[in-house]
N, C-alpha and C positions, 0 to 999 in steps of 0.2 A: 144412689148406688152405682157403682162403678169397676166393671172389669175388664183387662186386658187379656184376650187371648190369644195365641199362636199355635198355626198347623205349620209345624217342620219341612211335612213335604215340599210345600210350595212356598215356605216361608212368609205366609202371609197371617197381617193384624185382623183380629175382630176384636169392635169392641162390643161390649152391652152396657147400655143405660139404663137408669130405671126411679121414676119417683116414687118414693118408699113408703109415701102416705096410699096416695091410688092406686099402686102397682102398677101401673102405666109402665112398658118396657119398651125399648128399640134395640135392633143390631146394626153396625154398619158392619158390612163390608164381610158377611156369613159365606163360610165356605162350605160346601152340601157333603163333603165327607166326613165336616161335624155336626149332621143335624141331630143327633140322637145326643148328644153332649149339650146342645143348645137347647131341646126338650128336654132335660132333664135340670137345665140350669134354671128355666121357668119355672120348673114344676116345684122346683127344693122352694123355692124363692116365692112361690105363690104369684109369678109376674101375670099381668098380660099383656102378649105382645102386640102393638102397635104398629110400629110401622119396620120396617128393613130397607135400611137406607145402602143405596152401591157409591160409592166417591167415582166408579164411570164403569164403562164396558169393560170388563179384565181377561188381560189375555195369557193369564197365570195359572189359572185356577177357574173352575164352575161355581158360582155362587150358589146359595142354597137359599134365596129369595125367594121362588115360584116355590117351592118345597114347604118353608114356613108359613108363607101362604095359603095354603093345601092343609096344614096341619094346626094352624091358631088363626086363620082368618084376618092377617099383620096385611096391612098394604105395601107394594112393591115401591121403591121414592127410586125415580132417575132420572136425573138431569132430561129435560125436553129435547137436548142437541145432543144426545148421545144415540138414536137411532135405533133404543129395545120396542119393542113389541111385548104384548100383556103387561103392560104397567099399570098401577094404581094411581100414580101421582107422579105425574111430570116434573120436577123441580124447576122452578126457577131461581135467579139471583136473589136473595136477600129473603127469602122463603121462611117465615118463622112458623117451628112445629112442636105443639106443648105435648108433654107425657106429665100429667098434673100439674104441677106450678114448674116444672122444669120446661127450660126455653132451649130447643134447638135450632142455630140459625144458619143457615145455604149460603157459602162462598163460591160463585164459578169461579174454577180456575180452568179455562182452559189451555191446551199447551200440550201437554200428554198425550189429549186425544181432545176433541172439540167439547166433549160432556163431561170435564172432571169438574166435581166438584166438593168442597172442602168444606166442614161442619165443625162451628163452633158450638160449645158448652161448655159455659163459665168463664173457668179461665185455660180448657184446652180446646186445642184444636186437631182434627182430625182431618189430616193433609194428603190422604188417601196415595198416590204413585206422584203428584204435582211437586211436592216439597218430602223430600227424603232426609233422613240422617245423615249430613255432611254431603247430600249428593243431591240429584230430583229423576224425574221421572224419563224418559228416553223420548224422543219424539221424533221418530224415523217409520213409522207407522200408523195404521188407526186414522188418518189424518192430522197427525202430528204436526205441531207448530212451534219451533225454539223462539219464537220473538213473541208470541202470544203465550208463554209457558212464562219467560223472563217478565214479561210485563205483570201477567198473575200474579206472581209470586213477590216481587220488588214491590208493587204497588197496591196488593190487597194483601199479601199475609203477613210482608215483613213491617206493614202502617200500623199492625197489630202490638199491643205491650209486648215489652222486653219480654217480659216475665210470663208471656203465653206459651204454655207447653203444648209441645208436637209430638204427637201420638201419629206416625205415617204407618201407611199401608203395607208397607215392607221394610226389614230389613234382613241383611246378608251376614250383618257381623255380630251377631246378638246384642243389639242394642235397646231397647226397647224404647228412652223418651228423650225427648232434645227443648230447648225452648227457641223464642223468636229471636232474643239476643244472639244465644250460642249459632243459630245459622246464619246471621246475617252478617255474623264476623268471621267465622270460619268456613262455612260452605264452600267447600273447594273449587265448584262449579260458577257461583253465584257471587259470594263476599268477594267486593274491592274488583267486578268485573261490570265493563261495558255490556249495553244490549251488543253490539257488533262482537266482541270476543265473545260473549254466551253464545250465539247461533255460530260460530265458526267452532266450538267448543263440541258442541253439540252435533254437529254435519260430521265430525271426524273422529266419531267415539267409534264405529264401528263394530258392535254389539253383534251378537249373534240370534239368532228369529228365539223367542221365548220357546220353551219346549212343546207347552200344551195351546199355541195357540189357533190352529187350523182347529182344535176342539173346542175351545174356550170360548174365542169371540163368538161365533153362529151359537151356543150354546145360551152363551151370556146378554146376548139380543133379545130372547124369549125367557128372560129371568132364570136360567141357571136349567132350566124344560128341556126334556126329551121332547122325539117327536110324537109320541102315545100321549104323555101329560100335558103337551098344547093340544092337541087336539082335544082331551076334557076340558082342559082349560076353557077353548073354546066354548066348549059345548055347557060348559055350567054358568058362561054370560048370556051365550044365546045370541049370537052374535056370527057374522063372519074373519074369516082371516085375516083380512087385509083392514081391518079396523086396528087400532092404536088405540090401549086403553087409555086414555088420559085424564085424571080429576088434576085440577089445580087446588090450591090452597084453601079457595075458596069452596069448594064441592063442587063445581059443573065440570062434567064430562064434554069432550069434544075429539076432533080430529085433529088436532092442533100442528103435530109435527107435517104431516100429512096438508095440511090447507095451505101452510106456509112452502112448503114446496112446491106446491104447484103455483105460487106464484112465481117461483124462479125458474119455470121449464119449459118447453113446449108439448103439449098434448097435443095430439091427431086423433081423427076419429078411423072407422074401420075402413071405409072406401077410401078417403086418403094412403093409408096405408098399405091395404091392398095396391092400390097403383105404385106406391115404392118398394115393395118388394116387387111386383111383375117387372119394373125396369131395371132390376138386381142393383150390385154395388151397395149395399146395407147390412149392416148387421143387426139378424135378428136374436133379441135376447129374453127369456122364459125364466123371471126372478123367484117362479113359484119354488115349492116344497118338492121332491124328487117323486116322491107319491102322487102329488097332483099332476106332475107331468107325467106319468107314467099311464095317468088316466084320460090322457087328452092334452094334444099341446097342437100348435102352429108349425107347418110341413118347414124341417129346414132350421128350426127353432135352435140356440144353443143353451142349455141348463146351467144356469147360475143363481143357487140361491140365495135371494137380497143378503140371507148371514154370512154369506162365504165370498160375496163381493169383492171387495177388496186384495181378498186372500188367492185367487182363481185368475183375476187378469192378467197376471203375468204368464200365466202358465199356458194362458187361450189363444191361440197366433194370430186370430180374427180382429183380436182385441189389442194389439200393438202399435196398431196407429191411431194415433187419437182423435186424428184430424177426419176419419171416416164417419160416417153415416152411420148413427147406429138407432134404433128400435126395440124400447124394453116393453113389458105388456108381465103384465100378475092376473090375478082373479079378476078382479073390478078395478083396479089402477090403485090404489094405494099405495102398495110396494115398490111398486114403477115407478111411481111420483120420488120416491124417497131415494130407487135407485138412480136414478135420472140425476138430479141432485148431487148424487154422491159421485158421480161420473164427472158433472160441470167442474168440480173443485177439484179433482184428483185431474184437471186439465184436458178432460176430452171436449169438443168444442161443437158436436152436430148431434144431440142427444136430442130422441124425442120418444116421449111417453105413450101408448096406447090408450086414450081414453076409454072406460068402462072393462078394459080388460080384456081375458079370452070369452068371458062370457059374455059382452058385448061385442066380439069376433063374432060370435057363434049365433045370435040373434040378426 
C-alpha cells in the first residue's frame, strides 16, 4: 500500500507505506499540521504505525514525528548526523527496516545538510530535499555541503536503475514523480555537470533564508516537540535532557551521537574553567533550554539554545571571531559535546566543552 501526500502551505511530500498483510505502516517525512489526516488514514486503513522516518532536519515545515509518537507509539528514524534529540532510531547507511515482508532501505545522502537521507522501496525512491525534480536541495545552510551533495547524488542515487522513481520531498511546480533516467539526463543543476561547475552552481544561487526556519529547525531537533511535549517526552523515558534517544537497528540504545563527539573536542573540568573565565577573553556559552536558564546559569553566561545554534551566531557580536576562546557548558555536557562539534566544522578553532555541565559547576 502506497500513498502520496501534499501540504500546499509548505509544499511539502509525505508518503505512507504499509504491508497489507500485517498492517505494518511508516510515514516519511509527516507534517504536524496533518496529524488528524494521518490518524485518520490509519484508522480507515486498520494500519499500525511503525516507524516515522524524516529524510533530515527540515527547515520548511515542523514535522509531526514526536506527535505520532505520542499518539500510536511509531518510533522516531533520523539519520545519526543530523543532530535531533528524542529519537528512537538513529539511522545509519544501508539501514534495512521491514513493515512485514516489505523492505525499507537507508541511503545517506548527505549534502543538504550532514543527515539527509534517502529511502528506498522497491522500485522507488524517496529523495527527501537531496535530489529534487529537475533541481536538488540548497546547501548554503544547516551545514551544508555542494561537493558532498554532488557526490551523494552522482554516485549513490543516479548507480540506481534508470527506471527508479523519485518521489522528492518537495516540489514548487506541481509535479509529483520523476525517475533516475529523467534526472540524470536533465537535471538542470546536475545532468552533463562537473563536481567543480556543481559547487560554483550552487555558491551563487543565492536563495533567500526559508520562511519558517528560525521555527522549524530548533523545533525539528526534538522531533517536530514544543517545549511542554519534550519535557513529557522527557518525563515518560525517565530520563534527563541531555541524553540522545538512540536504538540502532539492532535494538541497543546508546549515546552515540554524543560519545562520538566527544572524541572530536576538548572538555575541561570546573577549576579549569573557572581559571579561564577569571583571566577573561572567553566566550561563555549556556546551550541549555531558556527555562533552564532562567532557573540557574553561569554569572556572564550568553543563551544559545543547542536548536538555535547555528541560526543565532551571526546575530551574537561575541561570536564573530572564530579564532576566540570560547566555553560551552549544558546540564551534564551532552549538548555541549554536540555544540562544541558543531562550532569546530562551522570553523571556529578554540572551542571547549564543560565537562559534567552546570551541575557539575555547581557540585
Amino acid at each position: 500500500m502506497f500513498k502520496q501526500l501534499f501540504d500546499p502551505t509548505t509544499w511539502t511530500y509525505t508518503y505512507l507505506i504499509a504491508d497489507e498483510k500485517s498492517k505494518e505502516a511508516a510515514f516519511i517525512d509527516p507534517v504536524n499540521t496533518h496529524l488528524d489526516i494521518y490518524l485518520n488514514l490509519l484508522k480507515e486503513h486498520g494500519l499500525k504505525l511503525i516507524y516515522s522516518f524524516e529524510t533530515h532536519v527540515h527547515a520548511d515545515h515542523i514535522t509531526a514525528s514526536g506527535l505520532l509518537r505520542q499518539h500510536t507509539g511509531a518510533k522516531t528514524c533520523v539519520s545519526r548526523f543530523s543532530g535531533a534529540q528524542l529519537v528512537d532510531v538513529a539511522i545509519q547507511d544501508g539501514d534495512i527496516f521491514m513493515l512485514g515482508e516489505e523492505k525499507i532501505k537507508a541511503i545517506a545522502t548527505a549534502g543538504h545538510t550532514p543527515g539527509c537521507t534517502s529511502f528506498l522501496w522497491k522500485d522507488r525512491l524517496f529523495s527527501g530535499d537531496s535530489l529534487l525534480l529537475g533541481s536538488c536541495g540548497r546547501t548554503d545552510f544547516q551545514g551544508g555541503d555542494a561537493g558532498s551533495l554532488y557526490d551523494a547524488i552522482t554516485q549513490r542515487l543516479f548507480t540506481l536503475p534508470g527506471d527508479t522513481l523519485i518521489y522528492p520531498g518537495h516540489d514548487y511546480q506541481q509535479r509529483w514523480v520523476s525517475n533516475i533516467q529523467q534526472e540524470r539526463t536533465t537535471n538542470v543543476r546536475l545532468a552533463g555537470k562537473t563536481r567543480e561547475q556543481f559547487i560554483e552552481i550552487m555558491n551563487n544561487l543565492n536563495l533567500p533564508r526559508p520562511r519558517l526556519i528560525d521555527e522549524a529547525v530548533p523545533a525539528n531537533r526534538y522531533c517536530g516537540l514544543d517545549e511542554n511535549e519534550r519535557t513529557q517526552a522527557i518525563k515518560n523515558r525517565g530520563s534527563d535532557s541531555d541524553v540522545f534517544y538512540m536504538m540502532q537497528a539492532g535494538g541497543t540504545t546508546g549515546h552515540d551521537l554524543v560519545y562520538v563527539a566527544k572524541q572530536n573536542i576538548t572538555e575541561i573540568n570546573s577549576e579549569m574553567a573557572r581559571n579561564l573565565l577569571k583571566e577573561g577573553d572567553i566566550t561563555l556559552v549556556d546551550t541549555r533550554e531558556e527555562s533552564e536558564f532562567t532557573a540557574g546559569h553561569i554569572d556572564n553566561a550568553i543563551l544559545i539554545p543547542r536548536g538555535t545554534l547555528e541560526f543565532k551566531l551571526s546575530t551574537i557580536p561575541e561570536m564573530v571571531d572564530k579564532s576566540k576562546s570560547v566555553l560551552i557548558y549544558c546540564r551534564t555536557g551532552g549538548r555541549s559535546a554536540l555544540a562544541a562539534q558543531t562550532l569546530q566544522i562551522l570553523g571556529y578553532t578554540n572551542v571547549l566543552s564543560l565537562a559534567g555541565g552546570f551541575e557539575g559547576w555547581n557540585k
